[in-house]
C-alpha positions in Angstrom: 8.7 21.0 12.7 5.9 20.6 15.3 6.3 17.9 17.9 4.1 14.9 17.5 2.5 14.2 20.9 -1.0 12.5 20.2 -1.1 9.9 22.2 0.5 11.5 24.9 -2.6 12.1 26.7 -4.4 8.4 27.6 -7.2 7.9 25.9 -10.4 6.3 26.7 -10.8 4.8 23.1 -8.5 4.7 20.9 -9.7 5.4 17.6 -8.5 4.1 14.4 -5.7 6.2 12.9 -6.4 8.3 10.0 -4.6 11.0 8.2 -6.2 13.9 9.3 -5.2 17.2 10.3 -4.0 16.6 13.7 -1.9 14.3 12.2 -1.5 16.5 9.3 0.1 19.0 11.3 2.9 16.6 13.2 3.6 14.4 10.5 7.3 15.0 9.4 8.2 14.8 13.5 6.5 11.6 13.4 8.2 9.8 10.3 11.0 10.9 12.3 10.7 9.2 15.1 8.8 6.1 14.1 10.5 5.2 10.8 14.0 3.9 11.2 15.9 4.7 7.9 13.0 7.1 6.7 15.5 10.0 6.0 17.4 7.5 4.2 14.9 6.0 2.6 13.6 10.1 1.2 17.0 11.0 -0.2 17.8 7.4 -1.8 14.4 7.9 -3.8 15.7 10.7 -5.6 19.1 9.1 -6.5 17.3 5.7 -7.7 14.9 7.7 -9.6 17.7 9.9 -11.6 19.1 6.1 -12.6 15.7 5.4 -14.2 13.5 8.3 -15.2 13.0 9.3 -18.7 12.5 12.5 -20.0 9.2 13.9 -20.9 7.4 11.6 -18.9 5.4 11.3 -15.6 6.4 10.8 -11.9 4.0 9.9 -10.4 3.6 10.0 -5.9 0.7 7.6 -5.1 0.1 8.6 -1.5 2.1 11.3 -1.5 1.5 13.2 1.8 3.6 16.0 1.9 5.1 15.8 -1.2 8.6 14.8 0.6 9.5 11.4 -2.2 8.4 14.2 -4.8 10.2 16.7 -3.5 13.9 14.4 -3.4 13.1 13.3 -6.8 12.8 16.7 -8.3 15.9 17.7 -6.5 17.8 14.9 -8.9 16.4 15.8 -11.8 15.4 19.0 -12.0 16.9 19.8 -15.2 14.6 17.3 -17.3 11.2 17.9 -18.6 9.0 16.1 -15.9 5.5 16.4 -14.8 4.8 15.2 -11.5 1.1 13.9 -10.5 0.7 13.8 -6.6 -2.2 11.7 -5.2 -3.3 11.8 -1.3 -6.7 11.0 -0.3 -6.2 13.4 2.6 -7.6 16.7 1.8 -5.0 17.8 4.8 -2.0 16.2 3.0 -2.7 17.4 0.0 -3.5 21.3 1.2 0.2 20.9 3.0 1.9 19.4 0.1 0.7 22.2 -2.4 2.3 24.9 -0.2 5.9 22.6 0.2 6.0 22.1 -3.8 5.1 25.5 -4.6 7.7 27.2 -2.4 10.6 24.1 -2.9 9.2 23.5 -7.5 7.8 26.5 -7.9 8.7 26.1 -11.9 7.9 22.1 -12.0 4.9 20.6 -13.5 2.8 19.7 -11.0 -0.4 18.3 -10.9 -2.2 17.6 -7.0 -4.8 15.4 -6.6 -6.8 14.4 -3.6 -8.4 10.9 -4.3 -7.8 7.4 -4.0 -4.6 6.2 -5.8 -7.2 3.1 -7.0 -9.0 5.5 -9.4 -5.9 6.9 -10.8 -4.8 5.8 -14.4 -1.1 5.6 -14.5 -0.1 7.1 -18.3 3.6 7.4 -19.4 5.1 7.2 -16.4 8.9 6.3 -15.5 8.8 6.3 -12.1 6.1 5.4 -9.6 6.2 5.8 -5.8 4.4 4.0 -3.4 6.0 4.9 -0.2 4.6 3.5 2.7 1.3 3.6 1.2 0.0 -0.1 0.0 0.2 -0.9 3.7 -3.6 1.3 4.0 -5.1 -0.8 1.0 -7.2 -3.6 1.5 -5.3 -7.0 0.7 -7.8 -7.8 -2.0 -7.0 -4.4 -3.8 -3.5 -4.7 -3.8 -2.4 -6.3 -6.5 -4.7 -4.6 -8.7 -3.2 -1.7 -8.1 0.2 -3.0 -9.0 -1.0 -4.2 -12.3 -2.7 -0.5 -13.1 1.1 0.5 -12.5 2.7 -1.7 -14.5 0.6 -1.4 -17.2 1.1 2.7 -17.4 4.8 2.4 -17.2 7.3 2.6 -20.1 9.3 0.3 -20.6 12.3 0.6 -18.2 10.3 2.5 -15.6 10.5 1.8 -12.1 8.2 1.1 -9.1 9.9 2.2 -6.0 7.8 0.5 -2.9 8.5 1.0 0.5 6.7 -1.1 3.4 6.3 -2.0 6.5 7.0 -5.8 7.0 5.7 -8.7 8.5 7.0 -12.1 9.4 5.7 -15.3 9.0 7.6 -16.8 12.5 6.2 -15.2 15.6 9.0 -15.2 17.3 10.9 -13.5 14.6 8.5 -10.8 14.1 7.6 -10.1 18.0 11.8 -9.3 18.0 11.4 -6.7 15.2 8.9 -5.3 16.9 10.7 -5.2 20.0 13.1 -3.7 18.2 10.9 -0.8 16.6 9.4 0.2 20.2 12.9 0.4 21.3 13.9 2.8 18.1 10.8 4.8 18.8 11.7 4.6 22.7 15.1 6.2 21.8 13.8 9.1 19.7 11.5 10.4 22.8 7.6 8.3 22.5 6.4 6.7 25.9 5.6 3.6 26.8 2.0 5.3 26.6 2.1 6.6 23.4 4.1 3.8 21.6 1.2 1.0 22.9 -1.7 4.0 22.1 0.0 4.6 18.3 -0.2 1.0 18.3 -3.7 0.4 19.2 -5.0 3.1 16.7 -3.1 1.9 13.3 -2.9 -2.1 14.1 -6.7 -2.3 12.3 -5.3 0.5 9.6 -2.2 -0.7 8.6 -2.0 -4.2 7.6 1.5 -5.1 6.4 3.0 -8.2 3.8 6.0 -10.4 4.2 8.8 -9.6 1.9 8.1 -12.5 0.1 4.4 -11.7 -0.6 5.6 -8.7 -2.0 8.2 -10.0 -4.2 5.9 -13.0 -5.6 2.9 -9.9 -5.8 5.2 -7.7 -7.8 6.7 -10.7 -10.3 2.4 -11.6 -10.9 1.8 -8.2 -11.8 4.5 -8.2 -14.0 7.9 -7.0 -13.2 10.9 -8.4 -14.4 13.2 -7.5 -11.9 12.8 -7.1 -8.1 15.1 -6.2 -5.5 15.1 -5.1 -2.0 17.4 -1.9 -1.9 17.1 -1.0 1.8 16.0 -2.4 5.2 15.8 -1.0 8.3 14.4 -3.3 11.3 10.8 -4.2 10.3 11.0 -1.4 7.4 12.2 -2.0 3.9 12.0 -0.6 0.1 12.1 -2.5 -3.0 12.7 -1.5 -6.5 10.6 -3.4 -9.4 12.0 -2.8 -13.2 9.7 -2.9 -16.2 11.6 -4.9 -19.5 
């Protein structure tokens, strides 16, 4: 695992953060270190999706980076008939990812793709992941994109949706933010790089409340919502087709 040090180095201009392969190269470090619960998070994916996935159907990863939520699902339920659609609209993810499944699901069906998860139809599918990927989307786009999902899952298929989250008080948010530089603090990341990170993705990655993405997740559909897991300023919720 290769140390992510980016922003180590202070920049002139911070540039907008994309998922290129620079970061390409340092991303499991940085999930790491900047996620609090993201291990958790990967291995609970797996479990939840064994409770709701239906054989001979599709998985699909919307956003998938390096195949890691792919990669814990299989590992629960390898012994059904699965095909797994992977969809990064980083040509460096997805080149990555192709090497991790082939080597960790060499006998899975797989199926990479490397396009925006907006242009992909969802068809029999059971489970859906969208793992700290809405976050990227325009807000206009976003619940379009859940309604695409819910309409190409059976019924009793899952969306499993992990954010990053906002909230509405100021004060309240500026402490969970506090508490996030002091997370990344503790896992190595400057003062330097923790306000350059910051500087790059603030323009990129524009998060919800939890209740915007309840009430956006009910509209589009689901019967059932619940927040599974939280983590600081981090969480993961499970919506249930009837």
């Amino acid at each position: 695992m290769k140390q992510d040090n980016l922003f180590s180095v202070e920049k002139e201009t911070v540039a907008d953060f994309s998922f290129d392969e620079a970061v390409a190269d340092v991303f499991p470090d940085m999930l790491r270190r900047s996620i609090p619960g993201y291990e958790n998070i990967i291995a609970m994916l797996g479990v939840l999706a064994r409770c709701h996935v239906q054989d001979n159907t599709r998985v699909y990863d919307l956003g998938c980076s390096l195949g890691a939520a792919t990669l814990s699902v299989h590992r629960q339920t390898r012994e059904l008939s699965l095909q797994h659609i992977c969809v990064d609209n980083s040509a460096a993810m997805i080149k990555r990812c192709a090497s991790t499944l082939k080597r960790h699901m060499p006998a899975a069906s797989v199926e990479l793709i490397c396009d925006d998860i907006q242009r992909i139809p969802i068809k029999n599918a059971s489970v859906v992941l969208l793992n700290f990927t809405l976050q990227f989307l325009p807000k206009t786009t976003r619940l379009v994109l859940l309604k695409n999902i819910y309409k190409g899952l059976n019924s009793g298929g899952v969306l499993i949706l992990s954010e990053k989250l906002l909230y509405d008080d100021a004060e309240v948010n500026q402490l969970f933010i506090q508490w996030h530089h002091e997370f990344k603090r503790a896992n190595g990341y400057s003062d330097l790089e923790i306000s350059q990170k910051r500087a790059a993705i603030e323009n990129v990655l524009i998060p919800d409340t939890l209740n915007t993405h309840q009430t956006r997740l009910t509209e589009a559909g689901f019967s059932h919502v619940h927040q599974w897991f939280q983590a600081f300023n981090f969480s993961s919720l499970i919506a249930v087709k009837a």
